[in-house]
C-alpha positions as CSV (number, residue, x, y, z in Angstrom):
1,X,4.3,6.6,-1.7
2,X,5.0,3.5,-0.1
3,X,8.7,2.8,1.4
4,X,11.3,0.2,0.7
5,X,10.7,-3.4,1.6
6,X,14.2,-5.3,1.4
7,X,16.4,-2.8,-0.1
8,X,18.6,-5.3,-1.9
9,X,16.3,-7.3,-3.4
10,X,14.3,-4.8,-4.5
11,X,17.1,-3.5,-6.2
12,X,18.6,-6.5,-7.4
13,X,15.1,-7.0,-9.2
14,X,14.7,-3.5,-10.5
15,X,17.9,-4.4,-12.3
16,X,15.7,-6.3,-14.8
17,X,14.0,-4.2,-16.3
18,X,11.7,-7.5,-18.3
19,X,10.2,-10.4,-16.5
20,X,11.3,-12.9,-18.3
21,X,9.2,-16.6,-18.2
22,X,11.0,-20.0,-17.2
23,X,10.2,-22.6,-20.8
24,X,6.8,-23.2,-21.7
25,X,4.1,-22.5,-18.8
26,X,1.1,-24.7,-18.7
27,X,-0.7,-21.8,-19.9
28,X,0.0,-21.6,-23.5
29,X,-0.9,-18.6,-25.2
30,X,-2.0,-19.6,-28.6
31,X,-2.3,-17.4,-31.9
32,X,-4.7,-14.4,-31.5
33,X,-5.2,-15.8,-27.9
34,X,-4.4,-13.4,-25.0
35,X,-1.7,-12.5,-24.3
36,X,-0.5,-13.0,-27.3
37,X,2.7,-10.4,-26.8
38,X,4.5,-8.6,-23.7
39,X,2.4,-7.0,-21.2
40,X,3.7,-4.1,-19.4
41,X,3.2,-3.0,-15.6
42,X,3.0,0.4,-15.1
43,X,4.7,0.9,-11.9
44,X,4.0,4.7,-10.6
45,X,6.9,4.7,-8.1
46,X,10.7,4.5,-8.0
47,X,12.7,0.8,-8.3
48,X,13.0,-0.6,-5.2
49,X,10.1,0.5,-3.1
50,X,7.5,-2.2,-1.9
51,X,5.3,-1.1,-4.7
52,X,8.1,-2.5,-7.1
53,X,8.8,-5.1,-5.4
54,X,5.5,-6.4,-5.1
55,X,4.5,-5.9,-8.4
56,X,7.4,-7.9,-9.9
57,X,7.5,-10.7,-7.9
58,X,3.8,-11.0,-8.9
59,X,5.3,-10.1,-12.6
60,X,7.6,-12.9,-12.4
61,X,5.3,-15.7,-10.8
62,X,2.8,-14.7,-14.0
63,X,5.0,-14.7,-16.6
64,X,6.4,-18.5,-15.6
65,X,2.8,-19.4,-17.0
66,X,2.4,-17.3,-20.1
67,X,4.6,-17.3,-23.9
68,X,5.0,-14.0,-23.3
69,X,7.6,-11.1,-21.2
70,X,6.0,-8.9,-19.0
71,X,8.1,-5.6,-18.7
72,X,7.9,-3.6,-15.5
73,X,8.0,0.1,-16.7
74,X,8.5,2.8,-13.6
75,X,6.8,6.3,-14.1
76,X,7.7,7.6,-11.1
77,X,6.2,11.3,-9.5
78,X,4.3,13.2,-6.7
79,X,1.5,11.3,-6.0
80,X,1.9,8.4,-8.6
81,X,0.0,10.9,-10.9
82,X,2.1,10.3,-14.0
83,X,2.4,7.3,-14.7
84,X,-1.4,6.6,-13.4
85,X,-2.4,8.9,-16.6
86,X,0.3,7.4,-18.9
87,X,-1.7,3.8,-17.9
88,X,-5.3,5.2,-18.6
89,X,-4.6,6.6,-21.6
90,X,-2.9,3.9,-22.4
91,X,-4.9,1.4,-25.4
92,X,-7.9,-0.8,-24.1
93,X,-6.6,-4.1,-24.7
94,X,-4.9,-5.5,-21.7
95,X,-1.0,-5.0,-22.7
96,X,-0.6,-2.2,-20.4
97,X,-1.5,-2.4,-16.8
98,X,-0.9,-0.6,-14.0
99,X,0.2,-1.0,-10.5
100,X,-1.7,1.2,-8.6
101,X,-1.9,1.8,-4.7
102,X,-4.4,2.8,-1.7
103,X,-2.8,6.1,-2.3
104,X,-3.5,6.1,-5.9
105,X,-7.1,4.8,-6.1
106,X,-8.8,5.3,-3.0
107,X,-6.6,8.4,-1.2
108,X,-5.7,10.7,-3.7
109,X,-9.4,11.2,-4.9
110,X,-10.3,13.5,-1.9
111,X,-6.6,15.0,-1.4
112,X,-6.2,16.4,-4.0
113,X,-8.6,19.5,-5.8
114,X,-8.5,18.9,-9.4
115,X,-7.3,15.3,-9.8
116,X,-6.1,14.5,-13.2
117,X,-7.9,10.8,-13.1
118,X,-11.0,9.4,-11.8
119,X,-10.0,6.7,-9.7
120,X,-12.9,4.5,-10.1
121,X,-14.4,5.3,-13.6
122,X,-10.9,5.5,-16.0
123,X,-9.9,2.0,-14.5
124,X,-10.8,-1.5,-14.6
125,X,-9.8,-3.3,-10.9
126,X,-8.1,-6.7,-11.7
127,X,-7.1,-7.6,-8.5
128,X,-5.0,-6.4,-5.2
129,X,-1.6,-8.2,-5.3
130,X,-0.7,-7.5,-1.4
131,X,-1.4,-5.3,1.4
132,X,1.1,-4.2,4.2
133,X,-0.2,-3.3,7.8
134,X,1.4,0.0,9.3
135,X,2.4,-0.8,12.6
136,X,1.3,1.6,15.6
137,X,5.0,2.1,17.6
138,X,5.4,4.5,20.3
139,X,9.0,6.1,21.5
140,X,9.9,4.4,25.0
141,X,9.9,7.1,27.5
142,X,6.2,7.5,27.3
143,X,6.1,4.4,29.3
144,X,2.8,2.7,27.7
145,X,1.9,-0.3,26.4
146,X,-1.5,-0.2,24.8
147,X,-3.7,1.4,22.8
148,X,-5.8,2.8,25.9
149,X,-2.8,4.0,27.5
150,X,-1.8,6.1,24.4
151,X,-5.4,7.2,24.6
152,X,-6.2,8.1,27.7
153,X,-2.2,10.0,27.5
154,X,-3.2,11.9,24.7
155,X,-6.7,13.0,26.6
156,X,-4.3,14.1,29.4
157,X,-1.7,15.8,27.1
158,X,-4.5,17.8,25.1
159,X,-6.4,18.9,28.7
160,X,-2.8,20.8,28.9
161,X,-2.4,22.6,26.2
162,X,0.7,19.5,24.9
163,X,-0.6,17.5,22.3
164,X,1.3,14.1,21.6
165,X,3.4,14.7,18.1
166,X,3.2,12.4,15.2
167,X,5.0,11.8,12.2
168,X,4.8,10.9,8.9
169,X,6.6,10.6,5.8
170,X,4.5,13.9,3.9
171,X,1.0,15.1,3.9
172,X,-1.4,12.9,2.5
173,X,0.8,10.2,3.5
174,X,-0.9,6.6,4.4
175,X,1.1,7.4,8.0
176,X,-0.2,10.5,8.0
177,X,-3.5,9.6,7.3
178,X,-3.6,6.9,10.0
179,X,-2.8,9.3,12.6
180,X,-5.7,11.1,11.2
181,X,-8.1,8.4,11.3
182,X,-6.9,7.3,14.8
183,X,-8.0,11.0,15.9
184,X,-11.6,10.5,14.4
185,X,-12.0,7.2,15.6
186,X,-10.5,7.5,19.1
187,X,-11.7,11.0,19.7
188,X,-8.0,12.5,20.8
189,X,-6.4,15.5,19.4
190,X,-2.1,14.8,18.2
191,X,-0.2,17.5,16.3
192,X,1.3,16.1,13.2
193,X,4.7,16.5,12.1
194,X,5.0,16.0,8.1
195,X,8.8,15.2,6.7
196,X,10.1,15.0,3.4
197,X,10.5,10.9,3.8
198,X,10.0,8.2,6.0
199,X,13.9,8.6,7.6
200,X,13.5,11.5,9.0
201,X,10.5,10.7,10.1
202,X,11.6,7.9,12.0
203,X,15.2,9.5,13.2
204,X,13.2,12.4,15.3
205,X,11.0,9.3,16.9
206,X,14.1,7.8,18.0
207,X,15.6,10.9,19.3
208,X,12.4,11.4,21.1
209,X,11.6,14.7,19.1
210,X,8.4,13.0,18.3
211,X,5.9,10.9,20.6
212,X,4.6,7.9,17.8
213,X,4.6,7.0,13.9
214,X,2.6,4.8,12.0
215,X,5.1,3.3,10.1
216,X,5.5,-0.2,7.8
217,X,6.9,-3.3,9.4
218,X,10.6,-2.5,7.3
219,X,11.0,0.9,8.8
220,X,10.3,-0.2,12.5
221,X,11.2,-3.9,12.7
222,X,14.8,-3.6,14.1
223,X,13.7,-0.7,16.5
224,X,10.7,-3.2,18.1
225,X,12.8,-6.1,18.2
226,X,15.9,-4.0,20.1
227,X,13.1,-2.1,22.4
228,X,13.7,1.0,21.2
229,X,10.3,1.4,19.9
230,X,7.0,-0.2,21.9
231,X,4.2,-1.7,19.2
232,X,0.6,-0.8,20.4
233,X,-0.9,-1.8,17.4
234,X,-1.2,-3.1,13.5
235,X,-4.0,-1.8,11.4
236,X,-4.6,-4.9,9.7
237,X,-7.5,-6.7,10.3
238,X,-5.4,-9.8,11.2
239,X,-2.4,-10.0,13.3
240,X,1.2,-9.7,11.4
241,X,3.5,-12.9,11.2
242,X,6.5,-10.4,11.5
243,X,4.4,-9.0,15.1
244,X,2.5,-11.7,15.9
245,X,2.2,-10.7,19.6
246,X,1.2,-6.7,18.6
247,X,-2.7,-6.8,18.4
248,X,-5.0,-5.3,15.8
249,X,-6.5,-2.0,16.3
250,X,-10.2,-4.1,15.9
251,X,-8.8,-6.6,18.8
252,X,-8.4,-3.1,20.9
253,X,-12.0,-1.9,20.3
254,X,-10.9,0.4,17.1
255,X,-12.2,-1.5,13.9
256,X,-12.9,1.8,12.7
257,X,-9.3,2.5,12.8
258,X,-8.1,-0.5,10.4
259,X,-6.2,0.8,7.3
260,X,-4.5,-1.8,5.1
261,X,-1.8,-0.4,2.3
262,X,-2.6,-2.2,-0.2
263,X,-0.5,-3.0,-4.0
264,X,-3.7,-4.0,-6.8
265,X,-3.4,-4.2,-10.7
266,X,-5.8,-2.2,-12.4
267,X,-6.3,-1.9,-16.5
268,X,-7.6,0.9,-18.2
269,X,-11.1,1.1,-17.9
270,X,-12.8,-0.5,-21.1
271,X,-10.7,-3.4,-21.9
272,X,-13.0,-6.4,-22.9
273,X,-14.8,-8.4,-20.0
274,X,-13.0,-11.8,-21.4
275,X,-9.3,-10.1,-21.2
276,X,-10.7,-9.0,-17.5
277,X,-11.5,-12.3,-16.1
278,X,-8.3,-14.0,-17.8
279,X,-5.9,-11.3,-16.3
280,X,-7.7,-12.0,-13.1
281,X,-7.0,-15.9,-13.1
282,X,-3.6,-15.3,-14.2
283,X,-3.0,-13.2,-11.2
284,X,-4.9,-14.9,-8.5
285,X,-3.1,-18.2,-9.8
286,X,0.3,-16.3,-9.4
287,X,-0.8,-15.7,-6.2
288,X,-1.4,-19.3,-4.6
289,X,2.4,-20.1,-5.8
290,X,3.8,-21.6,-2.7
291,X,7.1,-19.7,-3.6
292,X,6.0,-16.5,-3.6
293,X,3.5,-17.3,-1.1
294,X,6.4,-17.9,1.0
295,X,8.5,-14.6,0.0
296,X,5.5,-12.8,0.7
297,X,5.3,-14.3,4.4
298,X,8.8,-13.6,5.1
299,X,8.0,-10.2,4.4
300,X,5.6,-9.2,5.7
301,X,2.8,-8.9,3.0
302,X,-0.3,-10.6,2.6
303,X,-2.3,-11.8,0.6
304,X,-6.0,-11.7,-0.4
305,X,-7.8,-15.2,-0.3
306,X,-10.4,-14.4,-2.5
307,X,-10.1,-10.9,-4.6
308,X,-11.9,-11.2,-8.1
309,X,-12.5,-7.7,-10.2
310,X,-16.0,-7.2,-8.4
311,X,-14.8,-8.0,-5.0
312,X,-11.6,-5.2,-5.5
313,X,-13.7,-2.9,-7.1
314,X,-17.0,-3.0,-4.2
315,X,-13.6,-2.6,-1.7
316,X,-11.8,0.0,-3.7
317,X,-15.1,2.5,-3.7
318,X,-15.5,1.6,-0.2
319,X,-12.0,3.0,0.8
320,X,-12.6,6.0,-2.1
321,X,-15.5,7.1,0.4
322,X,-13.8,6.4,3.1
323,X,-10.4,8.8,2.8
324,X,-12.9,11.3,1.5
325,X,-14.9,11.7,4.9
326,X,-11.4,11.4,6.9
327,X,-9.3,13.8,4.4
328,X,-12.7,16.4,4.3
329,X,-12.9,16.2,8.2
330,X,-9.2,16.9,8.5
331,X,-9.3,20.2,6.0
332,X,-6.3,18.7,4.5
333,X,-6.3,19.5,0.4
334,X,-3.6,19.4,-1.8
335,X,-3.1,21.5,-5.1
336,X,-2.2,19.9,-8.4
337,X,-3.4,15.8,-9.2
């Protein structure tokens, strides 16, 4: 699951349950025209995390150009698995969306045995709505400052029987799995650490506990900016405003080792082609607003310049093959889906 972004927005806009529109957009929805009533967002998370978030701000930016609500409906659970099935079998018409995640649609087909969904077939890809870097951070006493140096550390600390210690917020985690792709890429061993939750993930780093986290820009911002915590890296391919001196792991030499986690909307699969290409004009329109361009920045996110349906889906089964090779070269399975 992803974490919070901007805990009192997010929960100052999970108070509204329905995205309301500001008087008539300039996109008019005329009778028998679509949308032609609410839509509804299926969000698979709990209120106030940066899935949320995301996906009502994009909510609200839409729904300024449409005569119609668009309701934000969270189906919160293990995995997102819930309310990812409640949106497939949800009707084929384009009034029910969903909000669905790297974790949802590209991670959780080769974590888990006997997945409920098939990530790719029972979905339609509209479009990704914002991606979030994790952000490679170190504790202090290692005394290091790149990439290399965590490297060549690690190399050292496995040669004596010590492994470096990761965290993460849970197994099958996106900061689990980047520590697991930064082992495959870079050719080091680390022991990870799984907790129930980012917090304590990132209270044992600071403690010193635990060696390094890849963790979202909210969770470590404060500790990078006090030097508490020493950036090596962001898996983005381009450099965050929020870090913009912390170069990207393809800067370093490690392209291989980019992961972005990424927020897209997704319908169930089967809706008609017309419905498709509006929902994705609406959406990539919503995303050019210079005001929530600008919230986006502040925060953090960003945003895909060009992501039609064919574009998202060629990239979504890209990254389903992807965490497949990494999860099946890591043993690590899951039970349930």
């Amino acid at each position: 699951m992803l974490t919070t972004i901007h805990q009192a927005v997010g929960l100052r806009l999970a108070a509204a349950a329905i995205i309301g529109f500001v008087g008539a957009g300039p996109l008019h929805a005329a009778q028998g025209e679509y949308p032609s009533r609410p839509i509804t967002i299926i969000v698979p998370f709990t209120a106030g995390g940066s899935s949320d978030v995301t996906a009502r701000r994009v909510a609200e930016t839409m729904a300024k150009r449409i005569d119609q609500p668009i309701v934000i409906q969270n189906q919160p659970s293990a995995g997102g698995i819930v309310g990812v099935n409640a949106a497939k079998r949800a009707a084929k018409d384009g009034y029910t969306l969903l909000a669905g995640t790297i974790s949802t649609h590209a991670i959780n087909g080769g974590l888990y045995k006997n997945l409920s969904y098939d990530p790719v077939d029972d979905f339609t890809p509209i479009t990704r709505i914002g991606s979030f870097p994790n952000i490679l951070v170190v504790q202090k006493s290692l005394d290091i400052g790149t990439l290399d140096e965590l490297i060549t550390l690690a190399k050292q600390r496995e040669a004596q029987g010590n492994p470096l210690t990761y965290a993460s917020g849970g197994v099958g985690s996106t900061s689990h799995l980047g520590g697991e792709l930064l082992q495959q890429v870079a050719g080091v061993e680390l022991t990870h650490v799984p907790y129930k939750g980012a917090a304590g993930a990132l209270s044992d780093l600071l403690g010193g506990r635990i060696d390094l986290i890849f963790g979202n820009s909210q969770l470590v911002l404060s500790h990078i900016q006090s030097g508490t915590l020493v950036p090596l890296a962001v898996t983005t391919s381009e450099r965050s405003n929020l870090f913009p001196d912390v170069p990207t792991v393809a800067e370093i030499g490690f392209p291989e080792a980019e992961m972005s986690v990424w927020i897209g909307l997704f319908a169930p699969a089967g809706i008609p082609s017309e419905v498709t290409d509006r929902l994705s004009k609406l959406t990539l329109e919503a995303l050019a607003d210079p005001e929530l361009v600008e919230q986006f920045r502040a925060e953090g996110v960003f945003i895909e310049k060009d992501d039609s349906s064919e574009a998202f889906r060629a990239e979504q089964i890209r990254q389903v093959e992807l965490w497949k090779r990494v999860v099946d070269k890591a043993g690590i399975a899951m039970d349930g889906g």
